[in-house]
C-alpha positions as CSV (number, residue, x, y, z in Angstrom):
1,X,200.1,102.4,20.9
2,X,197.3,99.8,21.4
3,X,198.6,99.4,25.4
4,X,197.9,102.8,26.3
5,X,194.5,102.8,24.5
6,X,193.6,99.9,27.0
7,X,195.4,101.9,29.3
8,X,192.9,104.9,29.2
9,X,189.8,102.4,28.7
10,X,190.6,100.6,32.0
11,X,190.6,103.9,33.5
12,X,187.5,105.1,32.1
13,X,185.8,101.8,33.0
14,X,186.9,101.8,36.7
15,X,185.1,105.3,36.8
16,X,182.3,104.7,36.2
17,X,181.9,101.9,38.1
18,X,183.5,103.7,41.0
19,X,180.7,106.9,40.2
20,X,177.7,103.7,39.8
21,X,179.1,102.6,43.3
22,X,177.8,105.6,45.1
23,X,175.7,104.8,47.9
24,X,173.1,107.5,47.9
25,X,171.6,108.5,51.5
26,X,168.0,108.6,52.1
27,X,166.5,111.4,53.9
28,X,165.3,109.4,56.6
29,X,168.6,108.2,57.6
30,X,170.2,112.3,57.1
31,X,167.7,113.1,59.5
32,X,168.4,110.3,62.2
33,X,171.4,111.4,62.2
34,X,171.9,115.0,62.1
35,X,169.4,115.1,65.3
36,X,170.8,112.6,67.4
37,X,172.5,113.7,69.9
38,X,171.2,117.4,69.1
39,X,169.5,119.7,71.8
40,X,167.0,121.9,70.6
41,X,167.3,124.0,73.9
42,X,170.5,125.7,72.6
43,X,170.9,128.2,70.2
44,X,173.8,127.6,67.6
45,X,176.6,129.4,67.2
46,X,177.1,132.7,65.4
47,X,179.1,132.8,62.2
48,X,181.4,135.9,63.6
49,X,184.8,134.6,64.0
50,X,185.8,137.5,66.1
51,X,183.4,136.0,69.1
52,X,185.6,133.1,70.4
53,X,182.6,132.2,72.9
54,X,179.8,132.0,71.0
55,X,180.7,133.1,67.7
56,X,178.3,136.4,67.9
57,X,174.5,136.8,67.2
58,X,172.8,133.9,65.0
59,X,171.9,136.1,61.9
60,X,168.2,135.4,61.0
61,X,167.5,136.6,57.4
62,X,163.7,137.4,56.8
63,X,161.3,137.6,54.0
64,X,157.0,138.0,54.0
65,X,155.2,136.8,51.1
66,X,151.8,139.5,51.1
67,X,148.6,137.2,50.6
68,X,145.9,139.7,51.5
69,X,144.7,142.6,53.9
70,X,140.8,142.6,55.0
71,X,138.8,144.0,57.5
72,X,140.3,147.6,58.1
73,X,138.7,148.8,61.7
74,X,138.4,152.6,62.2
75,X,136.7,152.3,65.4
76,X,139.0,149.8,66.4
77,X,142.2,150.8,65.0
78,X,142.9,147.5,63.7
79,X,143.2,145.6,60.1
80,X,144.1,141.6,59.2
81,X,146.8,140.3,57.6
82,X,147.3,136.8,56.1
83,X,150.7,136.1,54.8
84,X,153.5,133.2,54.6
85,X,156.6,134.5,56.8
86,X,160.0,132.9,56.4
87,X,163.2,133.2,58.0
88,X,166.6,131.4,57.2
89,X,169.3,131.0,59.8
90,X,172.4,128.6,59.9
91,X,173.1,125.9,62.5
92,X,176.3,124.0,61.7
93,X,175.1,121.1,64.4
94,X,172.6,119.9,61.7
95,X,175.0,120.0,58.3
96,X,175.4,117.1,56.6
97,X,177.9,117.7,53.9
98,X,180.7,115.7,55.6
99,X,178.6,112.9,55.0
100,X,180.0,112.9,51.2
101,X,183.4,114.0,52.0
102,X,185.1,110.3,52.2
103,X,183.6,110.4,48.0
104,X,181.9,107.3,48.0
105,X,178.4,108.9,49.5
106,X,176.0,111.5,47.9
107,X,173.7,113.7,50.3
108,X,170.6,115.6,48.0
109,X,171.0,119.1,48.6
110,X,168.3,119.2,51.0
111,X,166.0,117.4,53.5
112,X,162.3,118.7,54.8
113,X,161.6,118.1,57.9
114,X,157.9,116.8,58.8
115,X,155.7,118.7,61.5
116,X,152.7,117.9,63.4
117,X,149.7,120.0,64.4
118,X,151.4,120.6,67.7
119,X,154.8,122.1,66.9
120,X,155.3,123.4,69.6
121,X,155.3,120.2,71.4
122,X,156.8,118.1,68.6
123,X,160.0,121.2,68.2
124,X,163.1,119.0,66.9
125,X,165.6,121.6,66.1
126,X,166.2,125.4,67.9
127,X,164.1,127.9,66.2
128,X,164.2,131.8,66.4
129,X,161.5,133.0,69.2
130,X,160.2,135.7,66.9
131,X,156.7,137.4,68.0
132,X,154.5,140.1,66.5
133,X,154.7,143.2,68.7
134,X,151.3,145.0,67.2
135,X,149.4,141.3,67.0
136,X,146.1,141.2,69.0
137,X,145.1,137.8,68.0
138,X,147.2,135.1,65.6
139,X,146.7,131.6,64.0
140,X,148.3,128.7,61.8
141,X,146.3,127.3,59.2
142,X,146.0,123.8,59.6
143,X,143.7,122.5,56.6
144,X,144.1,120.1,55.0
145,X,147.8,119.7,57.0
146,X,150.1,122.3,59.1
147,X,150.8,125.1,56.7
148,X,155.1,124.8,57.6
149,X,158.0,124.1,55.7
150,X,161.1,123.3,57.5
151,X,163.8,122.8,55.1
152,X,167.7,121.9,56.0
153,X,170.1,122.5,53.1
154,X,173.4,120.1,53.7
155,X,175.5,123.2,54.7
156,X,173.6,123.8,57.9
157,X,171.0,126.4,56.3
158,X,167.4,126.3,57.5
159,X,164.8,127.6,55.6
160,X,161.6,128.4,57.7
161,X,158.1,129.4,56.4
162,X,154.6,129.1,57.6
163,X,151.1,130.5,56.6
164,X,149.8,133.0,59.1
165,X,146.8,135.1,59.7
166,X,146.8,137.8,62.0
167,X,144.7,141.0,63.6
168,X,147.5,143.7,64.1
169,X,146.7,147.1,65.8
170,X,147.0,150.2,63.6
171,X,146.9,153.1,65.1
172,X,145.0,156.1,62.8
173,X,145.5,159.6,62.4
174,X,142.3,161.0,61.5
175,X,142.5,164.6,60.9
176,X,142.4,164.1,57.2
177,X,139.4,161.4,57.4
178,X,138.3,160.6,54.5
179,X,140.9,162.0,52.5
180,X,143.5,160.0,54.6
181,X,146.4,158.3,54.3
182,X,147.5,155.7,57.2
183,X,150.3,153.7,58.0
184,X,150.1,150.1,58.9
185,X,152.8,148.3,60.8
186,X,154.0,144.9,60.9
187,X,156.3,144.7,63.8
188,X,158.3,141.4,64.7
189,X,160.9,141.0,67.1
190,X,162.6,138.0,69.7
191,X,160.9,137.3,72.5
192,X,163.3,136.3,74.9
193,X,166.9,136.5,72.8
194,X,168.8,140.2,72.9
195,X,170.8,141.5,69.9
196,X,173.8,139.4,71.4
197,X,171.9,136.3,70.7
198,X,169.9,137.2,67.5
199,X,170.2,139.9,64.6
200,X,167.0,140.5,62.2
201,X,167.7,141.2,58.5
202,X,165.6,141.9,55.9
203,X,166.5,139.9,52.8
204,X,168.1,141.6,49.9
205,X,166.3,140.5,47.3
206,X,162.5,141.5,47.5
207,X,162.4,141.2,51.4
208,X,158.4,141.9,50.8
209,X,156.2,140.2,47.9
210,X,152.7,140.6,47.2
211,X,150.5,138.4,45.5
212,X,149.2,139.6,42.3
213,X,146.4,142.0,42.5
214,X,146.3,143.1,46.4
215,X,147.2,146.6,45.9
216,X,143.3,146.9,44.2
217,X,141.8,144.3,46.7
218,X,141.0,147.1,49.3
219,X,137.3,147.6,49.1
220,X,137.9,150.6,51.1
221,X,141.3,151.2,50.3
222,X,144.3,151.2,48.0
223,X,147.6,149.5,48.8
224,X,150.2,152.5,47.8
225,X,153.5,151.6,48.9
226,X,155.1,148.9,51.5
227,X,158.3,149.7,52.7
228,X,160.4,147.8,54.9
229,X,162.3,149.5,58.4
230,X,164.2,148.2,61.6
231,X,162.6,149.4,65.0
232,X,165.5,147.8,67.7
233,X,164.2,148.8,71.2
234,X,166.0,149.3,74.4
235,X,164.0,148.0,77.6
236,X,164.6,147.3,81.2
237,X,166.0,143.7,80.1
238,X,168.1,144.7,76.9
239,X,168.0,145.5,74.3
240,X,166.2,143.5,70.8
241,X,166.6,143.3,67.3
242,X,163.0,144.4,65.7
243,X,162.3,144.6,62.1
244,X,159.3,146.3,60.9
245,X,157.1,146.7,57.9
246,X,154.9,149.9,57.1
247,X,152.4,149.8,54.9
248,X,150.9,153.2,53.1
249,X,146.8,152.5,53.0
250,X,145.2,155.3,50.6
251,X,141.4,155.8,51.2
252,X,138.8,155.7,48.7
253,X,137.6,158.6,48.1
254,X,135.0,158.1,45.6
255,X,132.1,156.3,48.1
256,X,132.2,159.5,50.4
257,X,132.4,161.6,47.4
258,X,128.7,159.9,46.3
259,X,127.4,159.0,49.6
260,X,128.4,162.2,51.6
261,X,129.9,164.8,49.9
262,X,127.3,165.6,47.3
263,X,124.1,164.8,48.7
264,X,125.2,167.5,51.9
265,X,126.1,169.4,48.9
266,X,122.4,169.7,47.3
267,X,121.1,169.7,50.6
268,X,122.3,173.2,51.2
269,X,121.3,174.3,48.0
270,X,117.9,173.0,48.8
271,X,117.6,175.2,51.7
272,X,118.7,178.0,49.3
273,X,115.1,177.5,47.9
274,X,113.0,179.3,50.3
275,X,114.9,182.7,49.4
276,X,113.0,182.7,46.2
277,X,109.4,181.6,48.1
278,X,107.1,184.1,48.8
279,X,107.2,185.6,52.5
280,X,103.7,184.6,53.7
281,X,104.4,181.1,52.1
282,X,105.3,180.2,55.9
283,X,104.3,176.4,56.4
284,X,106.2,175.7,52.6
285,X,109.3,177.5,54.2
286,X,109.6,176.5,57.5
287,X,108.9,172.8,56.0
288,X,111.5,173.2,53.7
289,X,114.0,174.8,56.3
290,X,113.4,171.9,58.9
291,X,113.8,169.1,56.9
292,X,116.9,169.5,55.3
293,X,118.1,170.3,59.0
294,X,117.0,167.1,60.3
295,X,118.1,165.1,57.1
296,X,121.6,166.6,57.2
297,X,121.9,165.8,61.5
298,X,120.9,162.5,60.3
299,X,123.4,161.9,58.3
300,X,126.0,163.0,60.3
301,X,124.9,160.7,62.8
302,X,125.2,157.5,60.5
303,X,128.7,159.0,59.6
304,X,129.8,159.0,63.0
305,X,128.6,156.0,63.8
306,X,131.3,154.4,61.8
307,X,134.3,156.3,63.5
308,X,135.6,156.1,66.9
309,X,135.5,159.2,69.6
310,X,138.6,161.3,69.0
311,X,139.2,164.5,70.7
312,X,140.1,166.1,67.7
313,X,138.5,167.8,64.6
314,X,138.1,165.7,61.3
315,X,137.9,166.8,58.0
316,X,133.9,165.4,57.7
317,X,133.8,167.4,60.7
318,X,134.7,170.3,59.2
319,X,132.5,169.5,56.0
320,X,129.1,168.7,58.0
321,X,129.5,171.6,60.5
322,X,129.5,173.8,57.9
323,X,126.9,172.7,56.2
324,X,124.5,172.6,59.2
325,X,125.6,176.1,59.8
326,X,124.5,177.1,55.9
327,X,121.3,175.0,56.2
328,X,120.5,176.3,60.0
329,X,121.4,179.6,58.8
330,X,118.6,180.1,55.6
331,X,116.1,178.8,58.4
332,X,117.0,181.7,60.9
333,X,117.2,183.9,57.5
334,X,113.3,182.8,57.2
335,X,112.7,184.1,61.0
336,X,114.6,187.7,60.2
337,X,112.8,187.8,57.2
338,X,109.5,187.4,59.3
339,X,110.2,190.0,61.9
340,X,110.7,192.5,59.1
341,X,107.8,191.8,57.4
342,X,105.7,192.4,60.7
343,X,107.8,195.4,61.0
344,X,106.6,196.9,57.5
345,X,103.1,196.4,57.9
346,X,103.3,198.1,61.7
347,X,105.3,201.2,59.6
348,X,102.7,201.1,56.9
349,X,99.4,201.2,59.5
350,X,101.5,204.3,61.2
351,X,101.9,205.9,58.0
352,X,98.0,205.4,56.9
353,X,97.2,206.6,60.4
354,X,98.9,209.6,60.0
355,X,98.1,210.4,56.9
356,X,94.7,210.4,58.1
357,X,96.0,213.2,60.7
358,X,97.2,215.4,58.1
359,X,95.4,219.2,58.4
360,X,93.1,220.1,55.8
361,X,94.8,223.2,54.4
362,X,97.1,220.6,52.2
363,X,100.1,221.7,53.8
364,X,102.7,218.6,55.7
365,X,105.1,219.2,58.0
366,X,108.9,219.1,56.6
367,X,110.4,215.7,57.2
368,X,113.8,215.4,58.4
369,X,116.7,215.4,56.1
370,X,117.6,212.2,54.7
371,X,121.7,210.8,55.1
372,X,123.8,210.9,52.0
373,X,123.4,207.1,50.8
374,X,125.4,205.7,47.4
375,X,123.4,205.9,43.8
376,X,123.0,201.5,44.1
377,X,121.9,201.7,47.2
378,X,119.2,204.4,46.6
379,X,118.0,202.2,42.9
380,X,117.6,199.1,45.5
381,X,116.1,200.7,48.4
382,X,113.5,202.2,45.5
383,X,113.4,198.8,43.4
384,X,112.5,196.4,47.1
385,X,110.6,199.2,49.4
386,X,109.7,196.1,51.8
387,X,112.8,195.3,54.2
388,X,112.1,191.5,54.3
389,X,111.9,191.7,50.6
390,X,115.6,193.0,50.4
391,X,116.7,190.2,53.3
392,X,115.5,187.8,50.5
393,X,117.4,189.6,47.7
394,X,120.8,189.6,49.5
395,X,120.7,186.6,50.8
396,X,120.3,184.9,47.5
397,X,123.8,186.5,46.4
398,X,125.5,185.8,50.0
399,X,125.2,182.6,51.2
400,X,126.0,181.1,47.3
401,X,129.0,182.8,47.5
402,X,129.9,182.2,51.0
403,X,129.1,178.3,50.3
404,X,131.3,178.8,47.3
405,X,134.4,180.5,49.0
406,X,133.9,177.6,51.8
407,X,134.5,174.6,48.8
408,X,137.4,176.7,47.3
409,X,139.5,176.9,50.7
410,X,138.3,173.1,52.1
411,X,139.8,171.6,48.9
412,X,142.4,173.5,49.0
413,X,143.2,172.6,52.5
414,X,142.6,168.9,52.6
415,X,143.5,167.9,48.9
416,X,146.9,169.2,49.0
């Protein structure tokens, strides 16, 4: 009994010292020698069995990490972007795992490799050539050291990831303005390598994340939705794998609603005021009539100041056009309303003049019969004798409801 007890405690002691005897590698020495003898130049192989050559496309998996989203351009049709972009690909030249496969070594599941402020001249191992197809201008952050993360897990898996911040073209619709909606794309692709040499893939899990709080960071706009797409092109040299990210960009509404919308709105009804002036108040009409005109062109000026020259019509457009045409119409009302006035009092000096005609044995000549007219219109032709007067009455009731059926059909239109 007591021989196989010391049996099974010789065993256990050898063990342990066989586990103790491990020689752990250092990172330094992984790297030395994972990279010697490696080229850089060439790409590794795929992971398809089925290609005997080259074992198929290198898969490149791909994730974006959403920091922020600034300076949205409507003249230029562009917005920035900062945001950390990693890919993960597998090269079996730099696995390491058969480094612990003779059981007296342990590996650490993964090394970093270190780069300099050049990378592009310091490059150690083959990297995907991916490029930004909408990018107008890039950059690396660099403070307080390069902003990359190379990491090699000991089966050959690379993890890639680096800070960027770039100005992407956006291309706007509009029509709408400024009860849009645009989409924003991120576009990346290879440069140089066709879908026989590299395949894009979004990652399964969460291929987009967004730091907390961008969707309200917009000043000007609202972060609804990002949604993720492929966009592989066919061109003259092949064709390339292209993944692509849309974002949905909602505009405020609120700052036109209080800089725009309602001051054009009591604008008009300003102009409305001179309808219930008197008709010889003429320097407190035409005033009034001219300066919302000029106020309201002013204002459409400073409005499309901010927006680039588009050959079609915009929903402000539509909004300030009409409103000139209110404002510029009570002003031409004014000028009718003038004419007729002149045109009463030439009627009423004709009308003293021949009564002064009249022969004195009290008898008039018999006026012409008068056309059948409807009971309201006889009670308002009796109630306002002056023409002008009557201009002044209607217009009070038409151009309010006009206005009014305008606002019913715009919202209508561009809210739905």
């Amino acid at each position: 009994m007591w021989y196989y007890r010391l049996t099974t405690l010789l065993l256990i002691m050898s063990t342990l010292q066989t586990v103790r005897s491990k020689r752990k590698l250092k990172e330094q020495e992984i790297i030395q020698r994972i990279l010697k003898d490696y080229d850089w130049r060439v790409r590794p192989r795929g992971m398809n069995a089925t290609w005997p050559d080259t074992g198929g496309p290198v898969l490149v998996t791909v994730n974006i990490y959403l920091r922020s989203i600034s300076k949205i351009d409507d003249v230029n049709m562009e917005y920035s972007a900062q945001f950390t972009f990693r890919e993960e690909w597998t090269d079996q030249r730099l696995a390491y795992e058969r480094y612990e496969e003779s059981g007296d070594t342990e590996v650490p599941p993964f090394v970093v490799l270190a780069t300099s402020e050049n990378a592009d001249q310091s490059q150690q191992i083959w990297m995907p050539d991916t490029f930004f197809q909408n990018e107008k201008e890039a950059r690396r952050h660099l403070i307080d050291k390069p902003n990359v993360l190379i990491r090699i897990h000991k089966n050959g898996q690379i993890l890639y990831s680096v800070r960027l911040s770039l100005v992407l073209s956006c291309p706007m619709s509009l029509e709408f303005y400024p009860l849009d909606r645009q989409n924003c794309l991120i576009d990346l692709a290879s440069y140089a390598y066709t879908t026989q040499d590299i395949k894009y893939e979004w990652k399964n899990t969460k291929p987009i994340q967004q730091k907390d709080g961008l969707r309200q960071s917009l000043p000007s706009f609202e972060l609804q939705d990002v949604v993720t797409d492929y966009c592989t092109s066919l061109t003259n040299t092949g064709e390339y794998s292209c993944l692509r990210t849309r974002m949905v960009l909602r505009r405020e509404f609120s700052y036109y609603l209080l800089q725009l919308y309602i001051p054009s709105f009591m604008l008009v009804i300003v102009s409305w005021v001179s309808f219930w002036l008197d008709k010889d108040s003429v320097p407190a009409r035409v005033t009034l009539g001219v300066t919302t005109l000029l106020t309201m062109t002013t204002q459409s000026s400073g409005i499309n100041a901010k927006l680039p020259p588009v050959s079609y019509t915009k929903a402000i457009d539509v909004w300030i056009g009409v409103c000139l045409a209110f404002i510029f119409g009570a002003l031409l009302e004014f000028a009718l309303v003038n004419y007729a006035a002149r045109k009463d009092m030439t009627q009423v000096s004709q009308r003293i003049r021949q009564m002064k005609q009249l022969p004195t044995d009290g008898y008039r000549p018999l006026s012409a019969s008068q056309g059948r007219s409807s009971f309201c219109c006889r009670i308002f032709v009796r109630r306002y004798k002056e023409r002008s007067k009557r201009i002044d009455v209607v217009s009070r009731l038409v151009f309010p409801i006009g206005y009014a059926c305008f606002n019913v059909l715009y919202w209508a239109v561009y809210l739905m």
